[in-house]
Structure formats: structure tokens, C-alpha cells
N, C-alpha and C positions, 0 to 999 in steps of 0.2 A: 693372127692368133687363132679363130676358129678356126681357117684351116688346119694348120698344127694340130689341135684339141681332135680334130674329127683325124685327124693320120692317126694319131697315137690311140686311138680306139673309143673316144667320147664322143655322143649322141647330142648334138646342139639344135636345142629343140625351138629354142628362136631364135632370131638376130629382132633387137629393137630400133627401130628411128625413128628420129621426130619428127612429126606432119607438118609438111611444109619446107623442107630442108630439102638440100642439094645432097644429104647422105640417103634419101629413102630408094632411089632406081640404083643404090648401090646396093644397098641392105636386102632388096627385094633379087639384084643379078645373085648376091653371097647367102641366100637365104638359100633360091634354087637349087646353086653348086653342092650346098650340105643337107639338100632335102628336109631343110627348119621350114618352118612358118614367118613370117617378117611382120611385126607386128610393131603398129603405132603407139608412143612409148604414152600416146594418151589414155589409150584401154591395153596397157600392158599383160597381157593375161597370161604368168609366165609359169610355165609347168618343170621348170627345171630344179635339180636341188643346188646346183650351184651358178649361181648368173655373177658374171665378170663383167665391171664396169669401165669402158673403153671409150671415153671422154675424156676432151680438154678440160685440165685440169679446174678450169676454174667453172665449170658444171657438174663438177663430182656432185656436190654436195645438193646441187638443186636435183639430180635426177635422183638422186637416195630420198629426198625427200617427195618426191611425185611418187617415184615406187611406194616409199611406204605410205602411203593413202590408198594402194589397194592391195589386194593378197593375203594370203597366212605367209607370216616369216619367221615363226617359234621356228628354230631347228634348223631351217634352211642357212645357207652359207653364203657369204657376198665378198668378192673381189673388187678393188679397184687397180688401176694399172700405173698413177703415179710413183715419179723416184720422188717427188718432191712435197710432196702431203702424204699425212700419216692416214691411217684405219680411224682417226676420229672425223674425218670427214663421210663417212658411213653409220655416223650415229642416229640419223633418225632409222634407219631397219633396226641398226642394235637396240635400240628401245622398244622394238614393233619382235624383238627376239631373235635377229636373227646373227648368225657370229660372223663376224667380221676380221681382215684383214686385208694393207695393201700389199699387192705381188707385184713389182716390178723385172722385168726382163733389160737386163744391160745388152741391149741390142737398138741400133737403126732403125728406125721404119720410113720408109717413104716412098711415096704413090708407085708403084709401078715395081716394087722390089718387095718379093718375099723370102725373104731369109730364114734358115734355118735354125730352130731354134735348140738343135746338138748343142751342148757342154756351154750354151749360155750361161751365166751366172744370174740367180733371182732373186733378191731382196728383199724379206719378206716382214712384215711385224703384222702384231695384231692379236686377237685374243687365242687361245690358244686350241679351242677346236678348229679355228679358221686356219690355225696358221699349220698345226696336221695335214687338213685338207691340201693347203696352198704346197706344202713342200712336196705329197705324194704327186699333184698332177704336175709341177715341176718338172719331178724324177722322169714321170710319164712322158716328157716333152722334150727329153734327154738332158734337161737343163742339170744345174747344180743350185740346189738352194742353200741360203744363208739368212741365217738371223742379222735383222737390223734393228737398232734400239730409235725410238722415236726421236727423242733429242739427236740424232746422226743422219737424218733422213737429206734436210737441208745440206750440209757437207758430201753425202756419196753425191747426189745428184749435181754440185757443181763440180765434184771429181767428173761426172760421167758427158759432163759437157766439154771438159777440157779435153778429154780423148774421143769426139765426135763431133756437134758441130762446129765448136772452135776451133777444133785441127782441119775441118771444113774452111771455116774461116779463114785461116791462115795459110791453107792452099789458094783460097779464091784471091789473098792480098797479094803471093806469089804471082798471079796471073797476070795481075795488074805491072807487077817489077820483068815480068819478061818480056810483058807491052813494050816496057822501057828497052827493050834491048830486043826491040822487033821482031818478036814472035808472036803469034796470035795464039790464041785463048787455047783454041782444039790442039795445036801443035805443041803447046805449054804440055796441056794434060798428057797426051802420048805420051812425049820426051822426058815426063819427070818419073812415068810411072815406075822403070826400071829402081830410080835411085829410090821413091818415097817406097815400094814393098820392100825393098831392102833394109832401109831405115828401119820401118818397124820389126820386121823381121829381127835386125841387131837385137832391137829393144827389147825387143817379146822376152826373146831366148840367154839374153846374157844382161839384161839391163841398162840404164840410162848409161852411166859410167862409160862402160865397155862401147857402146856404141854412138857416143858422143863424136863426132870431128870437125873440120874445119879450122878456120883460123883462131876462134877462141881457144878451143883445147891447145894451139901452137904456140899461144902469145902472139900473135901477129898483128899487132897494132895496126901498123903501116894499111894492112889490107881492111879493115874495120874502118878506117879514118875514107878508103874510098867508096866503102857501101856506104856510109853515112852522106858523103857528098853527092852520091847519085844518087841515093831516097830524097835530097831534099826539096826533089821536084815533084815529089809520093807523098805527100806529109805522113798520111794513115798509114802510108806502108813503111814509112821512118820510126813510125811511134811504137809497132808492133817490133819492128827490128831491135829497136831501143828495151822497150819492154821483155821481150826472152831473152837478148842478152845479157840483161842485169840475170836476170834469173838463172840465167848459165853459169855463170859466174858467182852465186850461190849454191847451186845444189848440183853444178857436175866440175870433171877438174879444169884445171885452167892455168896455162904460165902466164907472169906478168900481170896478175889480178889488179895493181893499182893501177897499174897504168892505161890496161881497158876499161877500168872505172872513172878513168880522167876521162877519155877519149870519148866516152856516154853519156856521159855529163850531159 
């Protein structure tokens, strides 16, 4: 995220971490690369007007409230980066004045991957000069920003786990089902990459429907009754198989619907 912020032409004048943590020799390598200062979030000394909170979710709230024990915050602006808590867990600055909102980015992050944050979608609520700010730096980020209402916050974010690490998930359960038919892990991923870009590709562009196949869309019992007999040396990987295909069979098409609903049982 700072980097992004610093390509798209913003000045990040700290990275913070906390003393004693295994983030502070990173905060101090990411501090260099952006020519910020890396400061201990014990004497936070933060001279920025918008500081973005980039913690596990469940220290939002204690570091908003260490922040506001020191500083002026009338007027200044505060991000956090939760899909899954709203802008009220920044209410000790909003009391200390400062405006508030969370921005989430429907994007990946993980160690060693910086993705670009082009025509990402960003989720934003909050009060309403945070949430000007939150949408312009956005734009700046080439994102696309979007209003979200607090009460929906919980909902996107389990939407955005079904299309990342659960679709994570359910490649890694795949990996385990091609064990079964002796292929190893590395040569799993290779050999599926073709079909899985594709897949989504369908979906992206023409939707679930349209790009649905196999043997549910066919009616083909017959072949359903022998994945089920070879998962059931998988269990976890039967239950998940069990699990989308009910769900196939509600929400894309399907011939012979009772009869793969006997067969799932």
C-alpha cells in the first residue's frame, strides 16, 4: 500500500511499528525505500494529514486508541484497511477530532507479492470528509471506489473470502484429490493452471451460468456417484465436493436435479 501511495505521487512521511515486534526491520527496510522516517508507534510523532491504519484487524482499535493519547487530530484524516469492521472502530481519534473512515481494497496481499492496485474495487464508509478523502486517493491508486453501508460490511467481506482464500482453499483440497490419483502438489498446480485461468476467465466475462460444466450441468449421475466413492478415502475433500455441489444445483443450471440430490445425500 505505501508503495502504491508513493507511485501515485504521495509523500509518506512515516511507516509506524511496534517496539519489539518482528514488523519493526521491515518498517525501517520500507521506511528507507520511501525516504519516511520509521517511527515506534510508542512516540508516534506523526506529521502526516492522512495516516492509514494497516493492522490485523483485531488491533485496529487498540492502536487508534494509543494514537489518540498523543498528537493534534481536529481536522486530520484516519484510514483503516478492514473489509470486515466498520470506521467505528476509529472512534477514539474521532473524539480526539479527527474524520474517519474504513477503505478496504478487494485485493490479495501476501508476503512476497505486490500487486497492483489498477481498477481494484474500494469499499469505503465513514464519515463524510474521510470518505472524499478515502475516494480521491482511491482514484489516485487507479482503484474504483464505492460506497459501503456499515450494516453490509460483515456480508462483502465474507463475499470477498469466497473469491480468494477459499477459492485458495479449495485448490489446495484439489491438491490433496490429485495425491489421490498420483500426482504431486507442484505438478497439480502446473497442470491445472491452464483449465483454472480459463475457468475464471469464463466467469469473469460471461458469468457463472455460461461458464459452468462438467457432469452436474450434464445430469450425469453415473459420474458423481464415482467422485463421491473415490473422496471417501478424502473425507474433507468429499465434504467440500458435497458442499459446491449442492450449491451447483441451486444457483447454476443443471439436468436431473433430483436425482444428483439423491446421489448427495
Amino acid at each position: 500500500m505505501a508503495c502504491s501511495l508513493s507511485d501515485a505521487g504521495y509523500r509518506i512521511s512515516e511507516i509506524v511499528f511496534s517496539r519489539g515486534s518482528r514488523s519493526a526491520r521491515q518498517a525501517r527496510r520500507l521506511a528507507r525505500t520511501l525516504g519516511a522516517a520509521a517511527v515506534s508507534s510508542d512516540q508516534p510523532a506523526l506529521s502526516g494529514q492522512i495516516v492509514w491504519i494497516c493492522v490485523p484487524d483485531s488491533q485496529i482499535r487498540n492502536v487508534a486508541v494509543l494514537l489518540g493519547r498523543t498528537g493534534h487530530w481536529k481536522n486530520r484524516i484516519v484510514f483503516h484497511s478492514s473489509g470486515a469492521l466498520t470506521s467505528d472502530e476509529l472512534r477514539p481519534l474521532e473524539q480526539r477530532g479527527a474524520a474517519t473512515a474504513s477503505v478496504h481494497p478487494m485485493m490479495s496481499f501476501v508476503p512476497g507479492v505486490f500487486p497492483s492496485l489498477k481498477d481494484v474495487p474500494f469499499a469505503i464508509e465513514g464519515n463524510r470528509a474521510a470518505v472524499r478523502a478515502a475516494q480521491r486517493v482511491a482514484g489516485d491508486l487507479g482503484g474504483h471506489p464505492f460506497p459501503l453501508a456499515k450494516r453490509d460490511k460483515a456480508a462483502y467481506h465474507a463475499w470477498g473470502a469466497f473469491v480468494s482464500p477459499l477459492l485458495v482453499s479449495a485448490l489446495a483440497t484439489a491438491e490433496q484429490v490429485a495425491h489421490a490419483a498420483g500426482i504431486k502438489a507442484r505438478d497439480s498446480r502446473s497442470r491445472i493452471a491452464p483449465i483454472v485461468r480459463q475457468t475464471i476467465e469464463n466467469y469473469i466475462q460471461r458469468g457463472g451460468s455460461a461458464a459452468f460444466s462438467g457432469p452436474i450441468i450434464r445430469g450425469d449421475a453415473a459420474t458423481v456417484r464415482k467422485h463421491l466413492k473415490v473422496l471417501a478415502g478424502i473425507p474433507e475433500a468429499r465434504e467440500v465436493y458435497v458442499a459446491l455441489a449442492r450449491s451447483a444445483l441451486r444457483y447454476l443450471p443443471s439436468r436431473d436435479r433430483k436425482l444428483l440430490a439423491l446421489v448427495l445425500k
